[in-house]
C-alpha positions in Angstrom: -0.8 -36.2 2.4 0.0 -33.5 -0.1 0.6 -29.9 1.3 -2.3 -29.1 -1.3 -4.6 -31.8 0.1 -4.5 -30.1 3.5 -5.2 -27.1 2.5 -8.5 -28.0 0.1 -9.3 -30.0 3.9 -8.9 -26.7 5.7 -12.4 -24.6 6.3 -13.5 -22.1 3.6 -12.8 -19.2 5.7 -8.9 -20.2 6.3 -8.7 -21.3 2.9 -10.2 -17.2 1.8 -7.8 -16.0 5.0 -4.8 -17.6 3.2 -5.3 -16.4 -0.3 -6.0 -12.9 1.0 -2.6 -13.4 2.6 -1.0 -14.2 0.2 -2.3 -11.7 -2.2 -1.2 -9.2 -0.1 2.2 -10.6 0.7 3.0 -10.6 -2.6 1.6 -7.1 -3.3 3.9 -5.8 -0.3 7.1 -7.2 -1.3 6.7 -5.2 -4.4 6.1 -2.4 -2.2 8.6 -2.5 -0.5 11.1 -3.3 -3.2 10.1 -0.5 -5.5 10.1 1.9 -2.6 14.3 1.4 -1.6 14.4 1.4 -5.5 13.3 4.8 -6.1 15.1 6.1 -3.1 18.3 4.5 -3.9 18.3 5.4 -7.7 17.2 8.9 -8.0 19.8 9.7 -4.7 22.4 8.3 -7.5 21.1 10.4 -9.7 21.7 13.7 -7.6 18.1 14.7 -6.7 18.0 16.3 -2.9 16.3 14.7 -0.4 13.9 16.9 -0.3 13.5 16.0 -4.4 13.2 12.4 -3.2 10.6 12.7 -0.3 8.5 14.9 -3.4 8.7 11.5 -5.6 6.3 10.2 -2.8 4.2 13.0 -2.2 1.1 11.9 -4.4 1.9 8.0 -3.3 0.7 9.3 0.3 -1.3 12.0 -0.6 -3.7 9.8 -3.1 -3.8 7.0 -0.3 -5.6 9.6 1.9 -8.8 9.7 -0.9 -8.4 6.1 -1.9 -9.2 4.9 1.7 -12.4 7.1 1.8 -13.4 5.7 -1.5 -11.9 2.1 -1.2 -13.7 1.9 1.9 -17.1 2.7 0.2 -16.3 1.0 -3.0 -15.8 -2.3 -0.9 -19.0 -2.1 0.7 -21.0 -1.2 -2.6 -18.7 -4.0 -5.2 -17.2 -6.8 -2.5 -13.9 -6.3 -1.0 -12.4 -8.9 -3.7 -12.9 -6.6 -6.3 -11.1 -3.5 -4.5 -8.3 -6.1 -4.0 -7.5 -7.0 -7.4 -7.9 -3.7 -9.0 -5.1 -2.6 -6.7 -3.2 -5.3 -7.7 -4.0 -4.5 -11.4 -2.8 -0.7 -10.9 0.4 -1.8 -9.3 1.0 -3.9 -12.3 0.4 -1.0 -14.6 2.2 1.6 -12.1 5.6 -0.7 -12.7 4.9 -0.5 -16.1 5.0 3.2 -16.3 8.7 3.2 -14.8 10.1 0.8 -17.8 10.4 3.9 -20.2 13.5 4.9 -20.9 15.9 6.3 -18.3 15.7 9.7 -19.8 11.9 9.7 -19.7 11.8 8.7 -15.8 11.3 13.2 -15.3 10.1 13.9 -11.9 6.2 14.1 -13.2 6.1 10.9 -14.6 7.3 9.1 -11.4 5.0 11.3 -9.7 2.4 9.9 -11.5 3.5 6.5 -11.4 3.9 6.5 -7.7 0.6 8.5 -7.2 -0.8 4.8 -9.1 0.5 2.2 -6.5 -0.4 4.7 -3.4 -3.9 4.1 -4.9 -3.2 -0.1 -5.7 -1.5 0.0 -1.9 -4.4 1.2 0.1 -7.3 -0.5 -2.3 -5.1 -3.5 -1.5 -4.4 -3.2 2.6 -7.9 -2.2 3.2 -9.2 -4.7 1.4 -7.4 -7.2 3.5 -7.8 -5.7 7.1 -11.5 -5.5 6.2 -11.5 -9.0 4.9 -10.4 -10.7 7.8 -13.6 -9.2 10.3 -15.8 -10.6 7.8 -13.9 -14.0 7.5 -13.2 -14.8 11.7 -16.2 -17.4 12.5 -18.9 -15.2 14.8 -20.0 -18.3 16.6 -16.6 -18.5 18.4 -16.8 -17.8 22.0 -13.4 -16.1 22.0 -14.2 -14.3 18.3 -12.4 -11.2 19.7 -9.4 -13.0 20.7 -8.7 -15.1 17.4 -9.9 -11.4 15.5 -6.2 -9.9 17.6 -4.6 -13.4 16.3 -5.8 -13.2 12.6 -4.9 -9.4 12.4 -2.0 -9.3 13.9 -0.9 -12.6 11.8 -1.5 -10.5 8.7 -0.3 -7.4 9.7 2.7 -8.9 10.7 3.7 -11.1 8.2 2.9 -7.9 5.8 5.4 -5.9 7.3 8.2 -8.7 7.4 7.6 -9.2 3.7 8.0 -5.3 3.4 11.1 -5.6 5.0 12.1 -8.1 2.5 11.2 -6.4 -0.2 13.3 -3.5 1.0 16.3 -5.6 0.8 15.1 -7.2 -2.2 14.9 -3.6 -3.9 18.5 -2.7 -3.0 19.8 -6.1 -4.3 17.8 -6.0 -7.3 19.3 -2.4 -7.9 22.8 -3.7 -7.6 22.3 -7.0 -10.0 20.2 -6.1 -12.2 19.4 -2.4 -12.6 16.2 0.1 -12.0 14.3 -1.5 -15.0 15.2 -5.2 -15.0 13.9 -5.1 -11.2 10.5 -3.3 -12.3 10.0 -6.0 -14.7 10.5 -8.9 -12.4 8.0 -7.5 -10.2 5.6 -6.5 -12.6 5.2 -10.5 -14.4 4.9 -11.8 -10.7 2.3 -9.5 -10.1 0.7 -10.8 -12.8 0.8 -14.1 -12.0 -0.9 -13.4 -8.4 -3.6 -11.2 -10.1 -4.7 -14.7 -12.3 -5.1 -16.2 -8.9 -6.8 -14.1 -7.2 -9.2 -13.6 -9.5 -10.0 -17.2 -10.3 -10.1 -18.1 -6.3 -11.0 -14.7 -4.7 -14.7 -15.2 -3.1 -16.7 -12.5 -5.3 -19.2 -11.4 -2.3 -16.7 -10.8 0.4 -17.6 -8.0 2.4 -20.1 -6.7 0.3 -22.9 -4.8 2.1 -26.6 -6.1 1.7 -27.4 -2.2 1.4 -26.2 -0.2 -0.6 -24.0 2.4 1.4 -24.3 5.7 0.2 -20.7 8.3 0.0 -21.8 10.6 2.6 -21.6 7.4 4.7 -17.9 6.9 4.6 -17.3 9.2 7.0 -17.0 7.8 10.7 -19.3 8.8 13.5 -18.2 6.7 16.0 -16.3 8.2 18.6 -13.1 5.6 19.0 -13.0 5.1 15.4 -12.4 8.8 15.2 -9.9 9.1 18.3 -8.5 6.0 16.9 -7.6 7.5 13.9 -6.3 10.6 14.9 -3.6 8.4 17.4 -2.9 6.7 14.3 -1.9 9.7 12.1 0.7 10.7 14.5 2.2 7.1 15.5 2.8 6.7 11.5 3.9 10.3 11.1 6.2 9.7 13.7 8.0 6.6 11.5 8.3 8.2 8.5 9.7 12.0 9.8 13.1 9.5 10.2 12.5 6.7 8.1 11.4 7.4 4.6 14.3 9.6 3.7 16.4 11.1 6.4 17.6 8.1 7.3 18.7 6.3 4.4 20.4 9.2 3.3 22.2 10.1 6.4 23.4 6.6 6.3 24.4 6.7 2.5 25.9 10.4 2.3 27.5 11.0 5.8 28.2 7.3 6.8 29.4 6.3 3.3 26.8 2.9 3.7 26.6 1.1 0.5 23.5 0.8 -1.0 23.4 -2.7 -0.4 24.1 -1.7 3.3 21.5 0.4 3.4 18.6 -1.8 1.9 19.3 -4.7 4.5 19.3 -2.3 7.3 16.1 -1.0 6.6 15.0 -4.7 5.6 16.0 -6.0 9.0 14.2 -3.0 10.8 10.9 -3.9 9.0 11.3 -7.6 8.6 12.2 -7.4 12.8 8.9 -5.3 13.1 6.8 -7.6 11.2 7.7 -10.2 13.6 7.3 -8.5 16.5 3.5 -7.7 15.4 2.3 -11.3 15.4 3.8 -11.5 18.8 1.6 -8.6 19.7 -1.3 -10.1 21.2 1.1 -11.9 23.8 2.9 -9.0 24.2 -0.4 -6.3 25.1 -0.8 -8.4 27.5 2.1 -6.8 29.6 -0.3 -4.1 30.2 -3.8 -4.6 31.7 -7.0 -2.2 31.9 -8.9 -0.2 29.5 -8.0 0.1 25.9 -7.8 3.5 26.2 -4.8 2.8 29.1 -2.9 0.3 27.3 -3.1 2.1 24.2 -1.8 5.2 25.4 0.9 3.2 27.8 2.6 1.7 24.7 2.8 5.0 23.0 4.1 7.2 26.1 7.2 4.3 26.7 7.6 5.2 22.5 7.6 8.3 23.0 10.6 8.0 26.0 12.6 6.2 24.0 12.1 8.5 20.9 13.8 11.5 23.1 16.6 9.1 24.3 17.5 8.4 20.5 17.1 12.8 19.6 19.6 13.1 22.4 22.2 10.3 20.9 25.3 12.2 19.0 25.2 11.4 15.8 28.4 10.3 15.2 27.6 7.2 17.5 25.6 5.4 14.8 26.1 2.1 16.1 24.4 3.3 19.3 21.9 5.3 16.8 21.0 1.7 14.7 20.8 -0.1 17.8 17.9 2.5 19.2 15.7 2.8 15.8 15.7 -1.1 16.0 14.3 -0.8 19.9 12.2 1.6 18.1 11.1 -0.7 15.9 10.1 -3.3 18.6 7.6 -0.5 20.6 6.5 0.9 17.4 5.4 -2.6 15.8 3.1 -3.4 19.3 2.1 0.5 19.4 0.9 -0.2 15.3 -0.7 -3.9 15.8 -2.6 -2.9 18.9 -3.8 -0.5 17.0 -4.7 -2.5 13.8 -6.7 -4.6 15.6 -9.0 -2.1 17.7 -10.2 -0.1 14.4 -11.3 -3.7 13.5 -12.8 -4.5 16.9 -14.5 -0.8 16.9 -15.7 -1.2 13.1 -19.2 -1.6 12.3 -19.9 -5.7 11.5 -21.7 -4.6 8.4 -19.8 -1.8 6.6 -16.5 -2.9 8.4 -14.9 -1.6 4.6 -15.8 2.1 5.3 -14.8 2.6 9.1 -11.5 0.4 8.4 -11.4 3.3 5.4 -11.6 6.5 7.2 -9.3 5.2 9.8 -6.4 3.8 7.0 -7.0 7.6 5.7 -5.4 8.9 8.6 -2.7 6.6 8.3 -2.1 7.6 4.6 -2.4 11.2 6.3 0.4 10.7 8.9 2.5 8.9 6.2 2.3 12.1 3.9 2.8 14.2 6.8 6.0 12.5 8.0 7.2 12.0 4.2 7.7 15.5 3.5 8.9 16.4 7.0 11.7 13.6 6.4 12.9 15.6 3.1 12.2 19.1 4.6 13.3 18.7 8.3 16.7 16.6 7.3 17.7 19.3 4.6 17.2 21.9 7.2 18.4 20.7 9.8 19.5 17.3 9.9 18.6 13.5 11.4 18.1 14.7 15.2 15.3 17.4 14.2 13.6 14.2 12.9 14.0 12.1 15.7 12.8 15.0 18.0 9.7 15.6 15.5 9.2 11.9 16.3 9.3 11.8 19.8 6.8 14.6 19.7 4.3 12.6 17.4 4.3 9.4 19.4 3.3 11.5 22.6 0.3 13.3 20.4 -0.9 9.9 20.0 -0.8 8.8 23.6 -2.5 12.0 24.7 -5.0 11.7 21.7 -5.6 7.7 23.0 -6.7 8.8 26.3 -10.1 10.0 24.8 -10.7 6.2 23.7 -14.1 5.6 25.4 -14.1 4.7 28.7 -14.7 0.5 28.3 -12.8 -2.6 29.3 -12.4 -3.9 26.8 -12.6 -7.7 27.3 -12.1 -9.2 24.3 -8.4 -8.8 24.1 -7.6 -10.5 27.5 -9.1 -13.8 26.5 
């Protein structure tokens, strides 16, 4: 039997899991790739890193109002619909860098980046949203396969990130800023025709009309839930985003190449550590709240162990941030899955919204303190600005409401 024959046998909701997958695989490698593009190019082109971390500010900051009205869009127009506008706005954001070199000023990237921080959110919260909607209610252990299915997609997101990250670098090197952009952009396309031929048109689309004043959470763990998760992504990006691959590049003399496969096997490692999450939660037992501020205190420890590492001891250094990765992916896909556990079964689009608008938050947040902190003071004011985040978020998780929360041990 043909690999297409068992698929069309498969049930329509795996069948609408696995497109939705695949949508947003390929929509993350693209990520991914442009993102070690624009670092690695405009670094060669002298900008500061400060100048670099600025070439991201509206990608983040735009993610934080797209998330608000993604969410509500996606209850109002179908979550399929949010999906492949983002798709259609990364397409035309990678158009926008194939001027000419000497048009590619600051603004214009700017602008083009503030494009796919919109496509990137209208794209993830599509698919976290999707996949409540999709996992079959009658199932006894529904919570259970919901921590499977989410941390399947969040994982093999993050890999493909990683990929991309390494992708970006080796594009750079073979083929140059545009001729990468291009490539990207025509195999965007190419999903985009899918989607929208397959794509269910329905999905996640509220019986009700939501109205805006709506997207705004009032449930308590939603809330606390999305506070943790500002600082836990915060705390990635004060070190990851910039400081790192230019400390690497400028005072280690890394390659670019070197660089880019670094930061792929850090995310592609962290990808695959999130579909091993629910396994891996299981390590600690008790209340959500308890586990979910466990996981981000032993971050936390091992975020001051890496600030007190000399500098000059980067093999030591690499080996940490990967450790890092490894706490940091359960830390993230524990926490992917309980804003879908704790979102509203009709509306999941808006509370899955607000909370990936504190994510975009954190990401901004820790963007600009990767270009500001590094300048002023270097990689270990970073790491220490880290460690700090990570234990916010474990003291901010305690306030989770006070439940067992059964559905996760099963």
């Amino acid at each position: 039997m043909s690999l297409l024959a068992r698929v069309r046998q498969l049930p329509f909701e795996v069948r609408q899991y696995l497109l939705i997958t695949g949508n947003y695989w390929a929509f993350t490698l693209t990520d991914g790739a442009l993102r070690m593009l624009v670092v690695l190019y405009f670094s060669q082109l002298g900008y500061s890193p400060l100048e670099v971390a600025m070439l991201f500010l509206f990608y983040e900051a735009f993610g934080v109002v797209t998330n608000l009205v993604g969410g509500w869009l996606g209850a109002r127009l179908g979550l399929n619909r949010t999906m492949n506008v983002g798709l259609g706005l990364q397409i035309v954001a990678l158009a926008m860098l194939l001027v000419p070199a000497g048009m590619l000023t600051v603004v214009w990237v700017m602008a083009a980046q503030a494009l796919s921080g919109i496509a990137k959110d209208l794209n993830k919260m599509s698919a976290k949203s999707a996949v409540k909607v999709l996992v079959p209610k009658e199932s006894a252990s529904a919570g259970s396969a919901l921590y499977r299915w989410v941390a399947m997609l969040t994982g093999s997101k993050n890999a493909l990130k990683g990929l991309g990250f390494f992708l970006g670098g080796l594009l750079l090197t073979l083929i140059g800023f545009q001729g990468a952009v291009l490539a990207m952009a025509l195999m965007l396309s190419g999903v985009l025709g899918l989607s929208l031929w397959r794509l269910r048109a329905d999905l996640g689309r509220q019986k009700v009309k939501p109205k805006f004043s709506e997207v705004f959470s009032k449930s308590r763990a939603v809330n606390v839930l999305s506070a943790a998760r500002l600082c836990l992504f915060a705390s990635r990006d004060v070190w990851f985003v910039v400081a790192l691959p230019v400390f690497l590049y400028e005072q280690h003399g890394w390659s670019q190449w070197t660089v880019g496969g670094l930061l792929a096997l850090w995310v592609i490692g962290y990808g695959g550590v999130q579909t091993q999450a629910p396994r891996l939660t299981r390590l600690m037992s008790g209340e959500a709240r308890v586990i979910t501020a466990g996981w981000a205190a032993a971050l936390a420890l091992l975020g001051v162990a890496l600030a007190l590492l000399p500098l000059t001891a980067v093999g030591w250094l690499v080996a940490g941030l990967l450790a890092f990765g490894v706490l940091f992916a359960i830390n993230s896909s524990w926490h992917s899955y309980l804003i879908v556990h704790y979102a509203r079964a009709d509306g999941v689009s808006m509370d899955v919204g607000f909370y990936y608008m504190a994510n975009a938050m954190g990401r901004l947040i820790g963007t600009l303190l990767s270009g500001w902190l590094y300048m002023a003071h270097g990689l270990s004011a970073c790491l220490w600005a880290a460690a700090g985040l990570v234990a916010a978020s474990a003291l901010m998780a305690l306030a989770l409401p006070r439940q067992a929360d059964t559905a996760v041990a099963d």
